[in-house]
C-alpha positions in Angstrom: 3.2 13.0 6.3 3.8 9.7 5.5 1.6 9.7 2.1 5.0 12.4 1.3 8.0 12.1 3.5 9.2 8.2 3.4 11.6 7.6 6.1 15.6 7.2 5.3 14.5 7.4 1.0 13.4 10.4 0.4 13.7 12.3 4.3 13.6 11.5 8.0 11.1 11.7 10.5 12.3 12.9 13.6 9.9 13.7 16.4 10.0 17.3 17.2 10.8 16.0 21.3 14.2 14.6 20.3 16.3 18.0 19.1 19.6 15.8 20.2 18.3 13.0 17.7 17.6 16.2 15.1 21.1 17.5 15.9 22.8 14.5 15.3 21.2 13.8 11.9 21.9 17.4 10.1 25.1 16.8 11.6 25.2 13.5 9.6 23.9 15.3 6.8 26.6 18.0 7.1 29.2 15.4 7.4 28.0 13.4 4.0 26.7 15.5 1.3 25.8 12.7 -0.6 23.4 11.3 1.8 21.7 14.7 1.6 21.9 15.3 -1.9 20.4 11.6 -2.2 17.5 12.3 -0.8 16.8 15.9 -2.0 17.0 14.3 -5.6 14.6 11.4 -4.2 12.1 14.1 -3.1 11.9 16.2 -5.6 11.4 13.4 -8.2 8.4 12.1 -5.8 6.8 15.4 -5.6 7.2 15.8 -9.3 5.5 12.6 -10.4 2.6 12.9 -7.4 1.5 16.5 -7.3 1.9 17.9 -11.4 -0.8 19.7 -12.7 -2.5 16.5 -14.4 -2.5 14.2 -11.4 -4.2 16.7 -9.4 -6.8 17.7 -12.1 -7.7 14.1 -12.4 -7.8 13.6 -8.4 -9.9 16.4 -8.3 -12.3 15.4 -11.3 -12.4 11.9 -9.2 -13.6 13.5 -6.0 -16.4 15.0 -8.2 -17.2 12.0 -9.5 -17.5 10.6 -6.3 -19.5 12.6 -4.6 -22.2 13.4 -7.4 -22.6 9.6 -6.9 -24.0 9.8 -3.5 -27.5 9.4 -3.3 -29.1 12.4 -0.8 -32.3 11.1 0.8 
């Protein structure tokens, strides 16, 4: 997920075989607010300006574009 999640701006990647690593962070999280309310705001600007309707019309309309331009033998 690295195309969405970028580590310590916007989230954390934590590898699902460290849940004392996973504890320790929400427990950071629960201990500063701010942190977490950082990031939330982070994310949810990041997923507004990469995924609204438009941007995802015109990626669309691009991968159409692309592949009527292969030539078929």
């Amino acid at each position: 997920m690295p195309e969405i999640i970028k580590n310590n701006e916007n989230g954390l990647i934590i590898s699902p075989k460290n849940p004392d690593l996973l504890a320790k962070t929400i427990n950071g999280f629960l201990a500063n607010k701010n942190i977490a309310k950082e990031m939330a705001i982070t994310a949810k600007n990041q997923v507004i300006k990469k995924f609204n309707l438009s941007r995802m019309i015109q990626n669309t309309e691009n991968a159409y574009k692309d592949v009527s331009s292969i030539e078929i033998i």
